[in-house]
C-alpha positions in Angstrom: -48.9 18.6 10.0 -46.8 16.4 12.3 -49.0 13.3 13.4 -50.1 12.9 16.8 -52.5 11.1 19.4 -54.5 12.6 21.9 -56.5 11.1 25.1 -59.2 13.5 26.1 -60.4 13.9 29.9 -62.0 17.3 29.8 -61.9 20.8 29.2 -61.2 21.5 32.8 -58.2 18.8 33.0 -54.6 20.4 31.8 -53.1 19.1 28.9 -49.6 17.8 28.9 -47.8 17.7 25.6 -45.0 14.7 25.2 -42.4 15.0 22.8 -39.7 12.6 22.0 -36.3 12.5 21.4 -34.7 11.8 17.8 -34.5 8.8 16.1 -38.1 7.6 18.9 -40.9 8.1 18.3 -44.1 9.2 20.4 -44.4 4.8 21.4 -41.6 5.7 23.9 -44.1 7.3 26.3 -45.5 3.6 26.2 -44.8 3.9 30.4 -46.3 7.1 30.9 -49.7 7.4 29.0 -51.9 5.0 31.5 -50.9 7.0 34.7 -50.8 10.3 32.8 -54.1 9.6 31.0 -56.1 8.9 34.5 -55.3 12.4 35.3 -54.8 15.0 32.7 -55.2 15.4 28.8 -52.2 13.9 26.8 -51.2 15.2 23.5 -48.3 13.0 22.0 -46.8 14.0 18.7 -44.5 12.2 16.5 -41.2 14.6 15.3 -41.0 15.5 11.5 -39.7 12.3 10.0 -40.1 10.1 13.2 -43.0 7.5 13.8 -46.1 7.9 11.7 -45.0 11.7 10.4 -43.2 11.7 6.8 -40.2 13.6 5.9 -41.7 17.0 3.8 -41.8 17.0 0.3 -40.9 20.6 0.0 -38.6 21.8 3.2 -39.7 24.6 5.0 -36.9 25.2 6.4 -33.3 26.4 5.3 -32.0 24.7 2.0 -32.3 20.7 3.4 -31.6 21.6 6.6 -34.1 21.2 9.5 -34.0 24.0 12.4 -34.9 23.5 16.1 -36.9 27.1 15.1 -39.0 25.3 12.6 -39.3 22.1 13.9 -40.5 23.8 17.2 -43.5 25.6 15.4 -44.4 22.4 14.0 -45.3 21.2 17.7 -47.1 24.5 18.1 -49.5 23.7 15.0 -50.3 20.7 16.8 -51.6 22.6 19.8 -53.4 25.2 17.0 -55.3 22.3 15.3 -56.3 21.3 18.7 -57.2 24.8 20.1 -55.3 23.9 23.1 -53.8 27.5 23.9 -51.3 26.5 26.7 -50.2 23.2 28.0 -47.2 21.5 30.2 -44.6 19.7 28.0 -43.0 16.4 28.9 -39.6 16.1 26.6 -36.8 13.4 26.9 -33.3 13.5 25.4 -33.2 15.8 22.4 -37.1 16.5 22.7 -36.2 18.8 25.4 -34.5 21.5 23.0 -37.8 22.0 21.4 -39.4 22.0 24.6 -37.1 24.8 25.6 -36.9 26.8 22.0 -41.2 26.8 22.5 -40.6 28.6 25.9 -38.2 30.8 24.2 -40.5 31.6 21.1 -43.8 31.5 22.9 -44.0 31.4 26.5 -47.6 32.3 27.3 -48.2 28.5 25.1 -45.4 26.6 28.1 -47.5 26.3 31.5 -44.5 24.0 32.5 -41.5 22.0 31.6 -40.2 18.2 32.3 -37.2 17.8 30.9 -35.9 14.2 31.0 -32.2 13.1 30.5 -32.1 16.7 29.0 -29.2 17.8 26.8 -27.9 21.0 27.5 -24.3 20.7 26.4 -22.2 18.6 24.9 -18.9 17.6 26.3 -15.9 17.1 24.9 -16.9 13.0 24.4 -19.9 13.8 23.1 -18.6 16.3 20.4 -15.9 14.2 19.5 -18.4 11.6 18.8 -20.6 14.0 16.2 -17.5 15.2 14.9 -16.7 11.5 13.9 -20.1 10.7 12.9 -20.6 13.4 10.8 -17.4 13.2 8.8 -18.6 9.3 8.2 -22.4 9.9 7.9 -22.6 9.5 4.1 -20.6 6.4 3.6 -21.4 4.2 6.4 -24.9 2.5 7.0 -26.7 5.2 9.8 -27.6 2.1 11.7 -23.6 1.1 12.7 -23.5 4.8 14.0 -27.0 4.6 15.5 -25.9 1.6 17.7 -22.7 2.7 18.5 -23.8 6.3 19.7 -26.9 4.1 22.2 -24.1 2.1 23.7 -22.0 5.0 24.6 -24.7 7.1 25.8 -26.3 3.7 27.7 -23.3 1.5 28.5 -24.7 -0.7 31.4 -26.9 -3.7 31.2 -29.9 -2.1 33.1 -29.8 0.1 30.2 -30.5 -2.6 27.7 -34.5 -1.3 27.1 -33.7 1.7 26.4 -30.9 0.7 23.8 -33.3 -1.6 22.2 -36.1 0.6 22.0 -34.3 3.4 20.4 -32.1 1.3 17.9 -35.6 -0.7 16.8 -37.1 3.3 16.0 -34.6 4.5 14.4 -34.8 1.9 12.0 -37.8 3.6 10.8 -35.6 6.5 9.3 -34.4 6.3 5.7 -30.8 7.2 5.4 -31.8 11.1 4.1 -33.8 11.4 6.9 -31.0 10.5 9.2 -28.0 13.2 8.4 -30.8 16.3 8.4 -31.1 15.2 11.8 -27.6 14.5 12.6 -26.6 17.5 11.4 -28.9 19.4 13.4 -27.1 17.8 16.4 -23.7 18.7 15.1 -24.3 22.1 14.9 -26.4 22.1 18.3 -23.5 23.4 20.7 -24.0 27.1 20.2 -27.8 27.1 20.1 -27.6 25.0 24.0 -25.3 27.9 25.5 -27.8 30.3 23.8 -30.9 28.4 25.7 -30.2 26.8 28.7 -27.0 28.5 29.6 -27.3 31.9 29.3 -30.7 32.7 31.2 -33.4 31.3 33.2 -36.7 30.9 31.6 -39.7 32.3 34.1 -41.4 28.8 33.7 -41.6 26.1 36.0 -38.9 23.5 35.1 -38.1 20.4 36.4 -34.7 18.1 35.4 -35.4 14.5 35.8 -31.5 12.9 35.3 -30.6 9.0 35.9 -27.5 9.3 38.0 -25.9 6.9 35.3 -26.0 9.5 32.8 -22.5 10.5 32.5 -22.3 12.8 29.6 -25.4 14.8 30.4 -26.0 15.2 34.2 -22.8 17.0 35.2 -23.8 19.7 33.0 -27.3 20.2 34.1 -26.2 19.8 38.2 -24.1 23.2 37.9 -26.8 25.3 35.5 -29.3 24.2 38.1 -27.0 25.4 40.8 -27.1 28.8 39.0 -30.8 28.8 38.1 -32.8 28.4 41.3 -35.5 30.7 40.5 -37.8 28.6 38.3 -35.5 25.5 37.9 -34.8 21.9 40.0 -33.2 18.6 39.4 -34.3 15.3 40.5 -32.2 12.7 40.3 -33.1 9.2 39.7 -30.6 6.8 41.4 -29.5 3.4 39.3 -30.7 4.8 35.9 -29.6 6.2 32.7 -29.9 8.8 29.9 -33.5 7.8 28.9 -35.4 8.5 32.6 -38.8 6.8 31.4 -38.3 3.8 29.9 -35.5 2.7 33.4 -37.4 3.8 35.7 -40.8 4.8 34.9 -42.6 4.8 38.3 -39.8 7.4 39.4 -40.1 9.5 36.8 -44.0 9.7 36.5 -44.6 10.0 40.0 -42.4 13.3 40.0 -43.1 14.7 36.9 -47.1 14.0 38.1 -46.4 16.0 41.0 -44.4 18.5 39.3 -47.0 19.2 37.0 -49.7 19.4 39.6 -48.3 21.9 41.5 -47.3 24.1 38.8 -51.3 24.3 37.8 -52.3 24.6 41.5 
């Protein structure tokens, strides 16, 4: 079972479930878990591979492939161990996939969603850049690609945390570890159209999006456009792809309320 933390108000607070993006960890939610923690239960789990949970022994999954399918049930063992039937779900970067494949596989479990700096297509930048990294993958160290891929995604100097923070966990990733999950963001293209595009989940969802970030936001402003039933965007002005870490008050003061009025 994936690890995980958990800070415990009470059985009549609502859980909120935070899952990171790849190559983090669940230390990324360092700026969320003292405001979050005064007011609801907070489950944090670290991502097959990631943090303080180990690579399987014995894949479950489809040859040596990981799946967004399996590693989205994974997240919902968590909440099994812990008898927590239903919670919200806080997700950042690729995090918010999962977030959105549980809603898809098990909605009655998804009381709400936060997607932060979500990922819902990529463009034609961002696929020629996995398209380059996964023809070099095996023969150049994962760290050169690591770094390169955090400075496109976060160019500007305000964007320096989150750069450092992400580049310093993925270090924690053996080599192995690295291509099963870059290839899973290779081949993620289809799978985005299939969940975000395509329909409107009946679940309460938020977008947070840093106005900085370029390759992501576009994307999400016109399926928000479309989606108006259950969906809205909130824009965070002077920040980037990773919402939390630039500007945490922003984003847990709406998220917070968000999630509030969702349980009301």
């Amino acid at each position: 079972m994936l690890a995980y933390r958990r800070h415990f108000l009470s059985p009549d607070h609502e859980w909120v479930v935070f899952v990171h993006g790849a190559g983090g960890s669940s230390s990324i939610w360092y700026r969320q878990v003292k405001e979050f923690r005064k007011n609801f239960n907070v489950l944090l789990v670290d991502l097959r591979g990631h943090g303080d949970s180990q690579p399987p022994v014995l894949l479950p999954y489809e040859g040596d492939r990981y799946t967004f399918d399996a590693l989205s049930r994974e997240i919902l063992e968590v909440l099994d161990h812990e008898k927590i039937p239903s919670a919200h779900f806080v997700g950042i970067s690729l995090g918010c996939i999962l977030i959105r494949a549980i809603g898809e596989m098990a909605p009655e479990r998804v009381k709400s969603m936060v997607m932060g700096g979500a990922i819902i297509r990529l463009n034609l930048r961002s696929r020629v850049l996995v398209a380059l990294g996964n023809a070099f993958k095996r023969v150049m160290p994962y760290m050169w690609l690591y770094r390169l891929f955090a400075w496109i995604i976060m160019p500007r100097s305000r964007h320096r945390e989150s750069r450092t923070l992400f580049v310093t966990q993925a270090r924690r990733l053996c080599q192995k570890e690295f291509i099963r999950w870059f290839r899973l963001t290779y081949e993620v293209n289809p799978l985005l159209v299939k969940l975000f595009e395509q329909k409107e989940l009946p679940i309460p969802t938020l977008y947070v999006m840093g106005d900085e970030d370029y390759m992501f936001l576009p994307p999400v402003s016109r399926m928000v456009e479309r989606h108006t039933a259950f969906s809205r965007l909130e824009v965070i002005p002077a920040c980037g792809h990773v919402v939390n870490v630039d500007r945490p008050e922003h984003f847990n003061s709406v998220s917070m309320d968000f999630i509030r009025a969702a349980a009301a």
